[in-house]
C-alpha positions as CSV (number, residue, x, y, z in Angstrom):
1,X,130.4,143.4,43.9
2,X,133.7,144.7,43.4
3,X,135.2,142.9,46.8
4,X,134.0,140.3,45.2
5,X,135.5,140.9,41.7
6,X,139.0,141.5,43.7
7,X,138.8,138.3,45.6
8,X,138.2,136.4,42.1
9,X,140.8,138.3,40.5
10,X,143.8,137.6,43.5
11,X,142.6,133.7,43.9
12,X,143.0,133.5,39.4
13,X,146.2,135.3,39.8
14,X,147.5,133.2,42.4
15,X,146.4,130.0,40.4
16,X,148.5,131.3,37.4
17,X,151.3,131.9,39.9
18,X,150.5,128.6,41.7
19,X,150.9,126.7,38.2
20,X,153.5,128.5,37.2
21,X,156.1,127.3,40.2
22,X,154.7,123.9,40.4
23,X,155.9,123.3,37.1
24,X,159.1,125.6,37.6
25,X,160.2,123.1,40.5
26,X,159.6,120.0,38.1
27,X,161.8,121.7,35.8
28,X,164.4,122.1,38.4
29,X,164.7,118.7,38.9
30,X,164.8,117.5,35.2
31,X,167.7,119.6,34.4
32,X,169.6,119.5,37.7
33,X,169.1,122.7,38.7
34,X,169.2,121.6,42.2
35,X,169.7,118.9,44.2
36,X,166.9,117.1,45.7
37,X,166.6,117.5,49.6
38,X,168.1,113.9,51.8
39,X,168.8,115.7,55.2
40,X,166.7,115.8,57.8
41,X,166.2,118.2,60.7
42,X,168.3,117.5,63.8
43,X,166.2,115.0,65.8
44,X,163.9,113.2,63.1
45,X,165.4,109.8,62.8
46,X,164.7,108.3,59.1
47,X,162.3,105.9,60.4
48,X,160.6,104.8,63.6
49,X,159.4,101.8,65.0
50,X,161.2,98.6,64.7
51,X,164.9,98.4,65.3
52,X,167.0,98.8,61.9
53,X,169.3,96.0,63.4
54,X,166.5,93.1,62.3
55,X,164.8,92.9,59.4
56,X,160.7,94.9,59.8
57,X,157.7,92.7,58.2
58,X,157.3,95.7,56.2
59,X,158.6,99.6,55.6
60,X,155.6,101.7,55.6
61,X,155.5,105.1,54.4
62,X,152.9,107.6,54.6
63,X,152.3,109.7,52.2
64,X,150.2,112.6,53.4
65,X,147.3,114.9,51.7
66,X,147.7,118.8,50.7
67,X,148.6,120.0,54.4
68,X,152.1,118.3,54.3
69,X,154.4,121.6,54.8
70,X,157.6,120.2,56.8
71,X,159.5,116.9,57.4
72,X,157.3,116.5,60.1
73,X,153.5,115.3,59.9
74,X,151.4,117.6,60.2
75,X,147.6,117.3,58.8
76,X,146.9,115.6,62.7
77,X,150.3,116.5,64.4
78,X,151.5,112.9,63.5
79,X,149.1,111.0,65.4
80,X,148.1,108.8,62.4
81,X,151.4,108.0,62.5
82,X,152.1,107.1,66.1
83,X,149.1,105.1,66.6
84,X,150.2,102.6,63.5
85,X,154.0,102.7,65.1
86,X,152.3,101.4,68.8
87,X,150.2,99.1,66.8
88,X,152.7,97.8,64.8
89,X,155.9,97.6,66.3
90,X,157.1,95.2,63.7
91,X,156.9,98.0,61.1
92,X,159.4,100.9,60.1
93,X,157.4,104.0,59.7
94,X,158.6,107.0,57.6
95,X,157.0,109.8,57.2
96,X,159.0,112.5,56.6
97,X,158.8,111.8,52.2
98,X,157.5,115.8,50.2
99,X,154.6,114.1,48.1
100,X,154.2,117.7,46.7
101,X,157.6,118.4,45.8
102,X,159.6,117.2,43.4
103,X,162.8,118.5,45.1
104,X,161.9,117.1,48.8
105,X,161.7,120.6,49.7
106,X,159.3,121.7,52.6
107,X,157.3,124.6,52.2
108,X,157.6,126.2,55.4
109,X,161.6,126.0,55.1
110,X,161.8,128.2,51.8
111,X,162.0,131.7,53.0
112,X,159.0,133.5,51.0
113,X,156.4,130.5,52.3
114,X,157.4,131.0,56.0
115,X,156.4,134.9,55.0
116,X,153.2,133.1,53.7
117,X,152.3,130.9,56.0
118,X,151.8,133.5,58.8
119,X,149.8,136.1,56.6
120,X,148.3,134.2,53.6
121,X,148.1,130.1,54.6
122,X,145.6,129.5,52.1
123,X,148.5,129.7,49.6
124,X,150.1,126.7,51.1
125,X,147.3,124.3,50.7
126,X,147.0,125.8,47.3
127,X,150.1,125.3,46.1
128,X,149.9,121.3,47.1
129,X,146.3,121.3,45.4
130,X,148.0,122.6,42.0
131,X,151.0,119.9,42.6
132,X,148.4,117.0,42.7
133,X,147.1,118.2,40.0
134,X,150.3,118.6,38.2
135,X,151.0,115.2,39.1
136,X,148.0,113.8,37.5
137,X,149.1,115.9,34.1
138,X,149.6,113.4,31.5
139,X,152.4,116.0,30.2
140,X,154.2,116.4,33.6
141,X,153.4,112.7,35.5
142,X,156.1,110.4,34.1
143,X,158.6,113.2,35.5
144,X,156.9,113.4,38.7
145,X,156.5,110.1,38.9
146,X,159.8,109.8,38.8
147,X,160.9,112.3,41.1
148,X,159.1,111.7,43.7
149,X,159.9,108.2,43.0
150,X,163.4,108.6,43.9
151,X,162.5,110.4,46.9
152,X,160.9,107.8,48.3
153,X,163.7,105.2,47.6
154,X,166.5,107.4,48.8
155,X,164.8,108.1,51.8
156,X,164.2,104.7,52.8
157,X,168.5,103.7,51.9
158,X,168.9,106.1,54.4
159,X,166.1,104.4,56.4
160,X,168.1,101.1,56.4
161,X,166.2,99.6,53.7
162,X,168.8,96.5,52.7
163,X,168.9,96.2,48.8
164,X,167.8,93.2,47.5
165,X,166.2,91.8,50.4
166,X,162.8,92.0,49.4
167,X,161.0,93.4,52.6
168,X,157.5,94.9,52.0
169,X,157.3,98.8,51.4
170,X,153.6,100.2,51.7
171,X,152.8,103.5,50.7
172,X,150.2,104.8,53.2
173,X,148.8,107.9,51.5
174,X,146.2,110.0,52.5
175,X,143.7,112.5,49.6
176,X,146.2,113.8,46.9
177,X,149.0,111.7,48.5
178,X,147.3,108.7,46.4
179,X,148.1,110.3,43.4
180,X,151.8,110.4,44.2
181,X,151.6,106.7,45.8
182,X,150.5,105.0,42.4
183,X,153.0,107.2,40.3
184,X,155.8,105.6,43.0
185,X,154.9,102.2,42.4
186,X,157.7,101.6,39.5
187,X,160.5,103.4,40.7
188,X,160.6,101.5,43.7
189,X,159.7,98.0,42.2
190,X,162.8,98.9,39.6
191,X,165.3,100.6,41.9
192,X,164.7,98.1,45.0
193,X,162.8,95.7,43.4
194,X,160.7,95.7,46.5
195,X,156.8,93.8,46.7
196,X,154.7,97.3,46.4
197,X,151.4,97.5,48.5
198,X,149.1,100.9,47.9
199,X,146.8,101.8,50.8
200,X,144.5,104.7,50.1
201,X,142.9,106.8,52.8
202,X,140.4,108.9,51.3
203,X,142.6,108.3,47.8
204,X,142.0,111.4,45.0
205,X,143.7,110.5,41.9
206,X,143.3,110.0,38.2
207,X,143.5,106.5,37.7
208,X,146.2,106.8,35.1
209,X,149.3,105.2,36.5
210,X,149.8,101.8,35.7
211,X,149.4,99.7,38.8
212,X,150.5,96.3,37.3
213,X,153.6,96.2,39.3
214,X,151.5,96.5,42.8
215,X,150.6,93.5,45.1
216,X,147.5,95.0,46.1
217,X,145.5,98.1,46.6
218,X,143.5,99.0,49.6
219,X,140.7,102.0,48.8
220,X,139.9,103.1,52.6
221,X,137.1,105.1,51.8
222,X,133.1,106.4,53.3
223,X,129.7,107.3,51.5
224,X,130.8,110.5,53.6
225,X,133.6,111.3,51.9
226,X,132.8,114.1,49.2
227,X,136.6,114.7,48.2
228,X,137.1,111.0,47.5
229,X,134.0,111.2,45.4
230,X,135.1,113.9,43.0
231,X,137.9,112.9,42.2
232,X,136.1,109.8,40.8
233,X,134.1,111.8,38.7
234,X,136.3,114.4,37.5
235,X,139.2,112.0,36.4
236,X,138.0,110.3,33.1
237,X,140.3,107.4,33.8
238,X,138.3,106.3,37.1
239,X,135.0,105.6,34.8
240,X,134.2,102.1,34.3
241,X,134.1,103.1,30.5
242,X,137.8,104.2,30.3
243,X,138.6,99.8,30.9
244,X,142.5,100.5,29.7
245,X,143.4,103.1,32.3
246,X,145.8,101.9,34.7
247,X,143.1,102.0,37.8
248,X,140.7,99.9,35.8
249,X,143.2,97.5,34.9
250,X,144.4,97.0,38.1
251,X,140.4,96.4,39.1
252,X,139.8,94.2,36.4
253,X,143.1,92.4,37.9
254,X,141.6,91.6,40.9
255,X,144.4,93.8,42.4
256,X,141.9,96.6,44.0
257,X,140.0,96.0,47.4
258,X,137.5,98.8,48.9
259,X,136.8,99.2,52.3
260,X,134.4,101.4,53.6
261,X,135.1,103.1,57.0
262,X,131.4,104.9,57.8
263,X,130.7,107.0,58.6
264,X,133.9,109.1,58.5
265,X,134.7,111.9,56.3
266,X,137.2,113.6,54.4
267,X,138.5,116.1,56.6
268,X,137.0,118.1,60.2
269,X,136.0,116.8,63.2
270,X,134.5,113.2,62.0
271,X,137.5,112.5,59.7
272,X,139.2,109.1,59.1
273,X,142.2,110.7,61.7
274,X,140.2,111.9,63.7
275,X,140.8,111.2,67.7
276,X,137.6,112.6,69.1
277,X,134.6,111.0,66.8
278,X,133.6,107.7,67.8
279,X,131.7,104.7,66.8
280,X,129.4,103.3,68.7
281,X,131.4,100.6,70.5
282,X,133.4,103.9,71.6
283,X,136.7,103.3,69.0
284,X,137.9,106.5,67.8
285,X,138.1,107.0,64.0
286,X,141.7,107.3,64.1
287,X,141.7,104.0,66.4
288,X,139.9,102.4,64.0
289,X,142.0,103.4,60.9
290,X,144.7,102.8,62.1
291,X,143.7,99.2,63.2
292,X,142.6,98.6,59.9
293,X,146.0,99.5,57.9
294,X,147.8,97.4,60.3
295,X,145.0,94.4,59.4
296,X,145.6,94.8,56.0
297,X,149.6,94.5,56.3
298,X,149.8,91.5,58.6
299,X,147.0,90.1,55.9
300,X,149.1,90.4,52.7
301,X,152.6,89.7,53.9
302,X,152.7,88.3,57.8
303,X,151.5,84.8,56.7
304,X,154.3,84.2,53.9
305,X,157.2,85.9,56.2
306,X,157.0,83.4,59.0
């Protein structure tokens, strides 16, 4: 009983903790404390996959859930990633973008997370669970909106994103990486007044950013997916009731399309990403996801740029 009185106490202490930087880092940014991170590691290009010296049907970047630690993907080792990039060669993939930081910097480059990360990792995936949620905060989310907003757009400038030429950007996002997609949406429709399109994979978020500047949102979601399903009923804003919240607006718009992908789930062996769970005509999970985002691309915005 008192092990277990311990573990309670050390996981409510590190929540406090948790909540406590999460908003520290937004503050950071809001005053200028530091700079925001635009450098990347020696050997990660800005994007992959079509050449930057012709225009791409669309810049795709992929926004992934609470194991994003580094520039580099990591929740599958960046296999999501790849497959979309030899699906799609006619897409420039980024995916190097901190949903769950403010100042674009990666955990595992700060000094006391490394110490973490090889005696507590837990704490890692907790902090980007309390950043989702500080995302979702109506008190905190115009600023993190905005941050993260920025992010996005400078990274694709550096990407070779040409202003004003009105190429597609989708924002691929995977779990709490949907919350940060939607926030996106008007920063990048303002700064590069860019056509927006939202694809959701597994998407947990709380409905409340206005979506009215979006082409089109994809849900990518399974009856098997328990995460997904939460955060529908935890967020008051994703009820049917709540018909002035940005998600239900953007339904009632005709702007939000579901399709189901049985019978993966969130996360483990039968995931959406996963490589080794099959269907029964033998396509892999992450085959099949894969194929579909690049579907859904070449169906919104193929068509009107030939």
């Amino acid at each position: 009983m008192n092990g277990l009185l311990l573990v309670l106490g050390g996981l409510g202490l590190a929540l406090i903790l948790e909540g406590l930087l999460a908003r520290y880092e937004l503050l950071a940014y809001s005053v200028g404390w530091r700079a925001s991170t635009t450098e990347l590691p020696d050997g990660l290009p800005y994007a992959r996959g079509a050449p930057a010296d012709r225009p791409p049907l669309a810049y795709l970047v992929y926004l992934d859930g609470i194991g994003k630690r580094q520039f580099r993907d990591t929740r599958d080792g960046g296999q999501l990633v790849q497959a979309v990039i030899a699906g799609a060669p006619e897409l420039r993939v980024l995916g190097q973008v901190q949903p769950y930081s403010p100042l674009a910097a990666p955990l595992t480059d700060r000094p006391v997370w490394a110490w973490l990360r090889r005696r507590a990792g837990l704490l890692l995936f907790l902090h980007n669970v309390v950043q989702t949620f500080v995302a979702a905060d109506r008190r905190y989310r115009p600023l993190y909106n905005q941050a993260v907003g920025r992010q996005i757009v400078v990274q694709l400038r550096l990407a070779g994103y040409p202003a004003g030429s009105k190429i597609p950007v989708v924002l691929l996002s995977y779990s709490g990486g949907a919350q940060v997609s939607t926030g996106a949406v008007d920063e990048l429709s303002r700064e590069l007044s860019a056509p927006v399109l939202v694809i959701m994979l597994g998407g947990f978020h709380n409905g409340a950013n206005d979506l009215s500047r979006v082409d089109h949102v994809y849900q990518l979601t399974s009856s098997k997916d328990r995460i997904e399903r939460v955060g529908s009923w935890i967020f008051p804003q994703r009820w049917p009731l709540f018909r002035r919240s940005g998600w239900n607006r953007a339904r009632q718009a005709g702007k939000v399309s579901v399709r189901l992908l049985e019978p993966a789930t969130h996360v483990g062996p039968r995931s959406y990403i996963s490589p080794t769970a099959v269907l029964d005509d033998g396509t892999s999970h992450l085959t099949r996801t894969a194929d579909t985002v690049i579907a859904l691309v070449r169906e919104c915005y193929a068509v009107e740029r030939r």
